[in-house]
N, C-alpha and C positions, 0 to 999 in steps of 0.2 A: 558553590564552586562547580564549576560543569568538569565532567570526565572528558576531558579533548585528550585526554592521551589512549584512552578507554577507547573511544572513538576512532580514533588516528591505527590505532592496531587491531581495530574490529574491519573497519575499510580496507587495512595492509593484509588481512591475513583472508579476505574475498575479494582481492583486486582483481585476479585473474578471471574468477566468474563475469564480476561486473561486467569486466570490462570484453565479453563475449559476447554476453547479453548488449551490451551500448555499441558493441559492430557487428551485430546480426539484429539492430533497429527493432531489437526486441518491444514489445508493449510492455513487458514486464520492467525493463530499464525505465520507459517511462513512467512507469509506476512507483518508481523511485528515486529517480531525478531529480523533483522537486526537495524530496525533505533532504538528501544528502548533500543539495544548494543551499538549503536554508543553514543546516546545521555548518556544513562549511565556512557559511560566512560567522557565523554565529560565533567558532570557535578564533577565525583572524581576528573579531569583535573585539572578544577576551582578549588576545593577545596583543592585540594595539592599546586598549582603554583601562584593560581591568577591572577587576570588579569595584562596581559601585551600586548604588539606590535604583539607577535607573535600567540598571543591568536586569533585574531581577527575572521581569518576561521574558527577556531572551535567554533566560537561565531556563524558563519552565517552557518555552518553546521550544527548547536544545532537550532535555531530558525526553519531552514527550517525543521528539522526535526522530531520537538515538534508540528510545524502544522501539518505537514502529518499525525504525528501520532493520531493527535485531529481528522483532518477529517475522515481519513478511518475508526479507532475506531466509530467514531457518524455513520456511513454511516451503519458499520456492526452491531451494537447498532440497527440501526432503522429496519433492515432486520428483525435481531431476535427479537425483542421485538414487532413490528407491523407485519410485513409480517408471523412470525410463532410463534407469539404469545407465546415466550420461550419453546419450544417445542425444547429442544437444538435435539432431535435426525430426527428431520424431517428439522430443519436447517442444520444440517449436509450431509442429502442428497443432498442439493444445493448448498453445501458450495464453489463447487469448479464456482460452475457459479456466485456466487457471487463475486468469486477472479476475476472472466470474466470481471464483472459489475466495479468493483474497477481498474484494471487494465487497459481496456480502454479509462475511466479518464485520467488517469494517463499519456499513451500512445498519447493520443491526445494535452493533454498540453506539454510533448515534443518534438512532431511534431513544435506544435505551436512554442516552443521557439528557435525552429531550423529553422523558416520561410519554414517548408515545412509542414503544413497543410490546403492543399487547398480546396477550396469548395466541391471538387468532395469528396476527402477522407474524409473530414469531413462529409458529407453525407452519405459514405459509412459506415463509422464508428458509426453514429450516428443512423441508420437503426440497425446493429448488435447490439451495448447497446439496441436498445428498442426491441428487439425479445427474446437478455437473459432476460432482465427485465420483457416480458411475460411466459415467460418459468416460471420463478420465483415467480408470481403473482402468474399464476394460477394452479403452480405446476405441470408443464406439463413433462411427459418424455423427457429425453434425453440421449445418447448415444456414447459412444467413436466419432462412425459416427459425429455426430451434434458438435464435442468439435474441430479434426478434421478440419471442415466448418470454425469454428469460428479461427481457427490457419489462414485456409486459406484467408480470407478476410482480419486479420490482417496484416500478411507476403506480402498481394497486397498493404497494403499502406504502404510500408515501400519503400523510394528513393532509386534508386539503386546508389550502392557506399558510404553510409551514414547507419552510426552507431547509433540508435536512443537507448538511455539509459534512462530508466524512473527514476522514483525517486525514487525506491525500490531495481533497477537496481545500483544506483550510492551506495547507502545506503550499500550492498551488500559487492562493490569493499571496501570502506572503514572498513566497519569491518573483509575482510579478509587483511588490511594492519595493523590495527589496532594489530591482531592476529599477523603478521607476526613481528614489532616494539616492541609487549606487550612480 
């Protein structure tokens, strides 16, 4: 049984946010867009069909996706509300290293669930998050050059021959199947 009401009042009680982030064309918005389309339909799913056998994946679609979207939401919550003190337009100048800081996450726990995130990348990786993270703190410039860097260190951990698809990544694929079915 999916929480759509759990959901319905996690959305209602950050609408306001969102929806600042989705009219200042945030990249952050679109770093969430996708799963809170997927989970969306997921829950009219429910409410048209009901649970049944064939339910089941969009039940564990919905779950994984109602976290995700709990944790990055709280993560970007803490950015704006501690690190710039709702200062939405000087959060905005960081916004896209913030998607850095989120994204790396992300990328790392699919590394991991691919059994290719080894000590060395994981090191590597974990040096880059805490350099955006000082960039961020202390509001330090940064430059196409420096985004660039951070493409390039990710793109060195990635196995060759292997398709590494995060969780924003899979989220993505299915609301353009979703699109394609609807």
């Amino acid at each position: 049984m999916i929480q759509s009401k759990d959901y319905k009042n996690y959305l209602n009680a950050h609408k306001e946010f969102l929806k600042v982030l989705e009219d200042n064309n945030s990249i952050l918005h679109y770093h969430l867009k996708d799963v809170i389309y997927v989970c969306d339909y997921i829950v009219e799913y429910f409410k048209k069909n009901g649970e049944s056998d064939e339910a089941v994946d969009l039940e564990i679609i919905f779950e994984t996706g109602f976290k995700y979207l709990h944790e990055q939401l709280e993560q970007i919550k803490i950015y704006y509300e501690n690190y710039f003190k709702k200062d939405y337009f000087l959060f905005k100048r960081y916004e896209l290293l913030i998607h850095y800081a989120l994204y790396i996450d992300d990328f790392c726990e699919s590394l991991d669930e691919k059994g290719h995130l080894s000590a060395h990348r994981k090191n590597i990786l974990s040096t880059l998050a805490k350099d955006i993270e000082k960039l961020i703190i202390e509001k330090g410039e940064w430059n196409d050059e420096v985004i660039d860097n951070f493409n390039q260190v990710i793109e060195s951990c990635i196995p060759n021959h292997t398709e590494i698809l995060t969780t924003e990544d899979i989220f993505a694929q299915i609301a353009e199947e979703i699109e394609i079915i609807g």
